[in-house]
C-alpha positions in Angstrom: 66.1 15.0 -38.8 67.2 13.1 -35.9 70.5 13.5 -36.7 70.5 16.9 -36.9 68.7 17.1 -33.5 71.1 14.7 -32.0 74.2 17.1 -32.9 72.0 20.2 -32.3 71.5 19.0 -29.1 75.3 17.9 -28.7 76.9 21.4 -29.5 74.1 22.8 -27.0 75.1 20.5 -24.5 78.7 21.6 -24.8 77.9 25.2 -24.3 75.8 24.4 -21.3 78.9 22.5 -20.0 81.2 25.0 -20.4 79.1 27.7 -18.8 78.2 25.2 -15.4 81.6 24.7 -15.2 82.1 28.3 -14.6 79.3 28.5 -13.0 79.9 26.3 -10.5 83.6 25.0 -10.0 83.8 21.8 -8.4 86.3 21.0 -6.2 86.5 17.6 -3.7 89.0 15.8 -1.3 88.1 12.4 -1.3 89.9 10.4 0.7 90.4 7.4 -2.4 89.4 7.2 -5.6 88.4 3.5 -6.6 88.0 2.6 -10.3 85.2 -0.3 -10.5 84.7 -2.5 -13.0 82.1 -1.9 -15.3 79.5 -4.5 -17.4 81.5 -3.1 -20.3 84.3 -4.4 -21.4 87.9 -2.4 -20.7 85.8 0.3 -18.8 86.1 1.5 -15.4 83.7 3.8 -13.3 86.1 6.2 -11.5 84.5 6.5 -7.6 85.1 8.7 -4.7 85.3 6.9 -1.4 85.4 8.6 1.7 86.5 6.3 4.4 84.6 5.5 7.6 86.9 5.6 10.6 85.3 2.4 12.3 86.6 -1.0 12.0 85.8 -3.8 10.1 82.9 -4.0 7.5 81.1 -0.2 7.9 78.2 0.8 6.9 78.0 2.1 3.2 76.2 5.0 1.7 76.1 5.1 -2.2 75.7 8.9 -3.4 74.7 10.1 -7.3 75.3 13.9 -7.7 73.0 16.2 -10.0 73.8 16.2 -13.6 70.3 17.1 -15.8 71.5 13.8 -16.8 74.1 16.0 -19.0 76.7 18.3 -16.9 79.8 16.7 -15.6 79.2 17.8 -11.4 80.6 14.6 -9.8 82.3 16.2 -6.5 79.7 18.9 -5.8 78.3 16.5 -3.0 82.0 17.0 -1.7 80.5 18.8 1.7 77.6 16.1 1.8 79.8 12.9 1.4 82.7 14.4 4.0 79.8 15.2 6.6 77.8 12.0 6.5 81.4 10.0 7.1 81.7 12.1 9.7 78.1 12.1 11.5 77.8 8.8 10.4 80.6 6.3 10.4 79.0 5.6 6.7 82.0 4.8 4.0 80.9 7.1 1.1 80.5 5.9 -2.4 80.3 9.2 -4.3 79.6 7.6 -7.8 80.1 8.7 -11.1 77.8 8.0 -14.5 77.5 8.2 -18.3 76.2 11.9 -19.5 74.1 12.6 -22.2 73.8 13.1 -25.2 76.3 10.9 -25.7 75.0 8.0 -23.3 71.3 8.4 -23.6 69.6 6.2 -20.9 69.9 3.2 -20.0 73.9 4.0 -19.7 73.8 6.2 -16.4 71.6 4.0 -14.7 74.0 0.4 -15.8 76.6 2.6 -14.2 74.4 2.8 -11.0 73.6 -0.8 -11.3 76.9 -2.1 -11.7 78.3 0.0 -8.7 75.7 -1.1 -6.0 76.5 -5.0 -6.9 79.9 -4.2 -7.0 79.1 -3.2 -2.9 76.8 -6.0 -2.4 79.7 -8.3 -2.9 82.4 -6.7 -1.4 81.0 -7.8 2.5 84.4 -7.9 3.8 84.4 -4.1 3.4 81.1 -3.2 4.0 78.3 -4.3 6.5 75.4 -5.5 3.6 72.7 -4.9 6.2 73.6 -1.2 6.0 73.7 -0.1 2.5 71.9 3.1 1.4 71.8 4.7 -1.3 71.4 9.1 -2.0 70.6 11.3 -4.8 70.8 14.9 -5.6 68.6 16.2 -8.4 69.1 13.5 -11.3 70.7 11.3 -9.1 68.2 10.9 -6.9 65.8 9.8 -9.9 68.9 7.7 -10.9 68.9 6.2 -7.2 65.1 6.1 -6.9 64.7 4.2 -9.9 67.2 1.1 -9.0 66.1 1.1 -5.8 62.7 0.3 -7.2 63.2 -1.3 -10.4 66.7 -3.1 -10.2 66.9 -4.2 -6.6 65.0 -6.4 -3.9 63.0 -3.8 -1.4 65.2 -4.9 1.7 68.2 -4.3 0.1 69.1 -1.1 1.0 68.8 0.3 4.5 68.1 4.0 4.1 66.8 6.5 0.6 68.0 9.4 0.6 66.1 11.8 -2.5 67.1 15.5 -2.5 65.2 17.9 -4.7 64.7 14.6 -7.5 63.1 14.6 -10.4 60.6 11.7 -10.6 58.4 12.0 -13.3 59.9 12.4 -16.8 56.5 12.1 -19.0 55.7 16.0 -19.3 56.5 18.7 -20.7 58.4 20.5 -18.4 56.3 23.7 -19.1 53.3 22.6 -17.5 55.8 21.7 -13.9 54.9 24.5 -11.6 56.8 25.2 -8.5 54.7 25.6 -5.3 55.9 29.2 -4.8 56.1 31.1 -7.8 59.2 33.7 -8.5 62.2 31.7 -7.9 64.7 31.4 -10.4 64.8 27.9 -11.9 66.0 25.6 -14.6 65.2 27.5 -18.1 62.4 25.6 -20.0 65.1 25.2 -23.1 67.2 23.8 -20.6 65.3 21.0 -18.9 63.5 20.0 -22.2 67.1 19.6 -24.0 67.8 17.8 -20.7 65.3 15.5 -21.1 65.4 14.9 -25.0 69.0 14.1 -24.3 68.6 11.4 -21.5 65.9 9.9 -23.0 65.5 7.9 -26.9 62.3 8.9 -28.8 61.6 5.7 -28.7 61.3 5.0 -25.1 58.0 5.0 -23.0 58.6 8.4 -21.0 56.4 6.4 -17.8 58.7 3.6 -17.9 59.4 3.6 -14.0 62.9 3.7 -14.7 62.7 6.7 -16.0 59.9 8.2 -14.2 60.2 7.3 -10.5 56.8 8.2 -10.0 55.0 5.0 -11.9 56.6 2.7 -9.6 54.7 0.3 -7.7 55.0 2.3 -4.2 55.9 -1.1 -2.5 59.0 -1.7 -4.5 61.0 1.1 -2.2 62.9 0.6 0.6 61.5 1.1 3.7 62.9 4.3 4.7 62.7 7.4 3.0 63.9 10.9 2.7 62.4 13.2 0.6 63.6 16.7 0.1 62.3 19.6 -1.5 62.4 23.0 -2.1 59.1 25.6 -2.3 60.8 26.9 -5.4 61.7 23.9 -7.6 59.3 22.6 -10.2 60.4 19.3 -9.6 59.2 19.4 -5.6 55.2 18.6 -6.5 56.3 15.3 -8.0 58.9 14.4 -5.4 56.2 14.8 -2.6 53.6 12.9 -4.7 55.9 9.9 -4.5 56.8 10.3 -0.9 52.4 10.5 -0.4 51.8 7.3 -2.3 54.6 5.3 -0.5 53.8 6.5 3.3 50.4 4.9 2.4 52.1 1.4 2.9 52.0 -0.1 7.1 55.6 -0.5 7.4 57.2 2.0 5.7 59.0 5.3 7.1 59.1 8.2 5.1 60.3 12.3 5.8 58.9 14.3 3.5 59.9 17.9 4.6 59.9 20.9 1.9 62.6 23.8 2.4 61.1 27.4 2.3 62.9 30.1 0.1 64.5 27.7 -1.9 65.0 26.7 -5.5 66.6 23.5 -6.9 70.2 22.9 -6.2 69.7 25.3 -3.7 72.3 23.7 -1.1 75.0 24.5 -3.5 77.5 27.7 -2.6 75.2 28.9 0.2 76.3 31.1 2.8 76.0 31.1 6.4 73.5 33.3 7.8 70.8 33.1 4.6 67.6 31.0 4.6 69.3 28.6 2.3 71.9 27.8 4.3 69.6 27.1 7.4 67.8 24.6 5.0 70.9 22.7 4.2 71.7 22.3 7.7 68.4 20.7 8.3 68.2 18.5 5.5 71.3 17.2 6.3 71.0 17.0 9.3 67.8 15.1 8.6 70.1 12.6 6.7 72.0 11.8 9.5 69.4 11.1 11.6 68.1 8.8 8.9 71.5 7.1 8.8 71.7 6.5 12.2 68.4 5.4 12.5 67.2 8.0 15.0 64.3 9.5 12.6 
């Protein structure tokens, strides 16, 4: 039976591949593409850098892009990665990993692992008091849970979490979004999503997989978390951010964008409510960045 769920799942996962990649062409200009050595052997993990335009070691923002754990989107952070070198100085890491069903977990998040040391050693190129690390969607749960699981606290400088998905342990019917009548992931979608990424046999609380059951002082000391009054995921997200701003010491932004759904930043257009909302939470990264919020 497993079996026939796993290639069930596979041929459904190839539909919803094909269709996202319709749906949403991606299409980015790095400035160098960097192919970093993974834990495994005769494999590389094909990264976008975008260069800072400051001299010697700059400060280094590590960016995961929204998969469901399963749809190839690396480059639709394009505008996000080009804007923060810019409002910045931050070299951009834009960081590829292993998809399900194919690489259940724990291969994405090795892939985040083994990029982050491969920063953390490279201090000739990058200033190591300065490393941050950003997520959209699945990334963010992929850069929430190394920043809390894999990773001293005061390693990284800055977490940026956009719209993530933190806790992995329901069913995603019983998610509600805090304003009802946005379109959203299909059910059948985010529960193949999440059979995919994660093996039957795994504890669905384990804080590597669920954000959420973290201890709260494990993350770094300054925090972005955005949301979206649409998305099912944004009750979760702001739980997380609640329990951590409990802590003396620790910074956190917790803002939630109004008319939106999840991956709402995607293709908007100037002029609509969406777009206003990706200004600001960008903008809210930068500020973050710089360390003037």
């Amino acid at each position: 039976m497993d079996v026939l769920m796993y290639y069930y799942d596979k041929c459904f996962a190839f539909i919803i591949r094909r269709f996202m990649c319709l749906a949403i062409p991606v299409s980015a200009s790095p400035d160098e593409i960097r192919h970093i050595k993974s834990r495994d052997a005769g494999r590389t993990i094909k990264v976008h850098l975008y260069q800072s335009s400051g001299s010697g070691p700059s400060p280094v923002l590590l960016n995961f892009h929204g998969s469901g754990f399963l749809l190839p989107l690396h480059g639709s952070d394009d505008e996000f990665c080009r804007r923060i070198r810019q409002e910045t100085k931050h070299t951009v890491l834009d960081v590829p990993y292993r998809l399900a069903p194919e690489h259940p977990f724990p291969a994405a998040l090795n892939d985040v692992e083994d990029v982050i040391k491969y920063v953390l050693t490279s201090q000739n190129e990058f200033d190591l008091t300065r490393v941050s690390i950003s997520g959209f969607s699945a990334g963010s749960n992929l850069a929430l849970a190394a920043a809390s699981n894999l990773f001293p606290r005061d390693t990284f400088h800055s977490l940026l979490a956009i719209y993530p998905v933190t806790d992995m342990s329901p069913d995603p019917a019983s998610k509600m979004a805090p304003v009802s009548g946005y379109l959203g992931i299909p059910l059948p979608v985010m529960r193949l999503f999440r059979r995919c990424y994660i093996p039957s046999s795994m504890d669905k609380r384990d804080p590597r997989i669920s954000p959420l059951y973290a201890e709260a002082d494990r993350f770094p000391q300054r925090i972005l978390m955005i949301t979206a009054d649409g998305d099912t995921f944004a009750l979760e997200a702001e739980e997380l951010a609640q329990k951590i701003e409990k802590l003396q010491g620790w910074h956190v932004i917790s803002e939630r964008m109004q008319g939106c759904s999840h991956g709402w930043d995607k293709n908007t257009r100037v002029g609509t409510p969406q777009y206003e909302a990706k200004e600001r939470a960008y903008k809210l990264a930068f500020d973050i960045l710089n360390g003037s919020s």
